[in-house]
C-alpha positions, -999 to +999 in steps of 0.1 A: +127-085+112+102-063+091+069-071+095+044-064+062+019-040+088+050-013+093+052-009+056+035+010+031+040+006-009+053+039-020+062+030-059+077+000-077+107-003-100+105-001-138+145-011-153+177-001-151+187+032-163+223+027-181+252+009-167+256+017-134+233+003-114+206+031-117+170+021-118+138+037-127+108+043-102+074+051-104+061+069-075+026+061-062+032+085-027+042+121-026+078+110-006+113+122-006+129+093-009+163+107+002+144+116+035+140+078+046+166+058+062+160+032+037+134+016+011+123-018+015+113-046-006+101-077-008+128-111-014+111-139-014+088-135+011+117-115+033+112-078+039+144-065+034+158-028+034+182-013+010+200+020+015+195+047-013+227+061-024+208+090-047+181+100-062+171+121-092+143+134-111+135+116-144+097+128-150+065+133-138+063+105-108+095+088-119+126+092-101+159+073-108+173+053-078+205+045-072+207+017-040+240+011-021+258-020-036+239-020-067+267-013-095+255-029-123+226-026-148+228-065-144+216-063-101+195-032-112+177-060-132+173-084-112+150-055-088+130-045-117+090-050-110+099-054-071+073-028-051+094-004-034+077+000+003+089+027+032+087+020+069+052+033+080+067+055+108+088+076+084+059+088+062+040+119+068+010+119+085-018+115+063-055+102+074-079+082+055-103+090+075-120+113+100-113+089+126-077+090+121-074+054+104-051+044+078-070+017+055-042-008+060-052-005+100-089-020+085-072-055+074-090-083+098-122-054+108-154-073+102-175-049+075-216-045+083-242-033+062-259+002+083-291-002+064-299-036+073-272-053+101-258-082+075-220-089+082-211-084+046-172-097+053-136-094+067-112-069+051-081-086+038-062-058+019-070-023+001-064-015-032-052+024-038-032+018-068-063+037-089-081+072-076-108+048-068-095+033-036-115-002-028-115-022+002-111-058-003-129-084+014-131-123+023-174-124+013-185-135+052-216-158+030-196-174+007-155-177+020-141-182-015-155-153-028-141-117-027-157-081-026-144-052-038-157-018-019-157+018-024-134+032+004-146+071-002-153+083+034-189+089+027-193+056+030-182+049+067-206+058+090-186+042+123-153+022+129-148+006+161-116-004+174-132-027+208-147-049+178-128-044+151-163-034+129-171-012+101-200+001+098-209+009+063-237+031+046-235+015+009-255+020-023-276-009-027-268-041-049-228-034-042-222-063-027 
């Protein structure tokens, strides 16, 4: 079974493109999509992977799909919306930071203030869907609130695997 931390989100699907069963894609990641072995997405809480059968060029960071079994503009439908994600381990190598950490391999680290030692809270997700990538984080004073942080690598000063902390040099009154 497909577990959510192997996956990254690589687009998401627009609509169907005419009556075949193609369907349009924006792109978020720089991938050849005919490279992977599949794409995967998201059923109802089920990670499941679908097999591209081709892929073409419709604009700048829109492809159109076409997915193995999907013959109709009818199923193309039905995927429309759905976040297209690629198994982890077929994407290029590319670093978020110095250390060599993607920011999905944050989720559960423990985030601390460097300028004063307060446990500012735990990293639950990331949000990269802007050029302004955040971190997002369960507030470790108040558990029903959430903080939203700059994840620009200025603003790490240490991550450490044996604690799963993240030391953090921040502009004050950001959090």
């Amino acid at each position: 079974m497909i577990q959510r931390d192997e996956l990254e989100q690589i687009g998401a699907f627009l609509k169907p493109h005419g009556i075949k069963g193609e369907i349009a894609m924006e792109m978020f990641e720089d991938v050849e999509l005919s490279e992977l072995s599949c794409i995967v997405l998201d059923m109802d809480g089920i990670f499941v992977p679908f097999f591209i059968e081709s892929v073409r060029p419709k604009g700048p960071g829109r492809m159109l799909v076409t997915i193995d079994g999907v013959n109709s503009d009818t199923e193309a439908a039905a995927m429309a919306g759905a976040e297209v994600y690629a198994l982890r381990n077929e994407l290029p190598e590319t670093e978020d930071s110095e250390d060599g950490f993607y920011l999905s391999d944050l989720t559960g680290y423990t985030v601390i203030d460097a300028s004063n030692g307060v446990q500012i809270g735990t990293v639950t997700d990331y949000d990269d869907s802007t050029d302004n990538v955040v971190l997002i984080l369960q507030s470790a004073a108040d558990s029903s609130e959430t903080i939203y942080l700059p994840a620009a690598e200025p603003f790490f000063e240490d991550i450490i695997p044996d604690t799963k902390t993240v030391i953090m040099n921040l502009p004050e009154g950001l959090y």
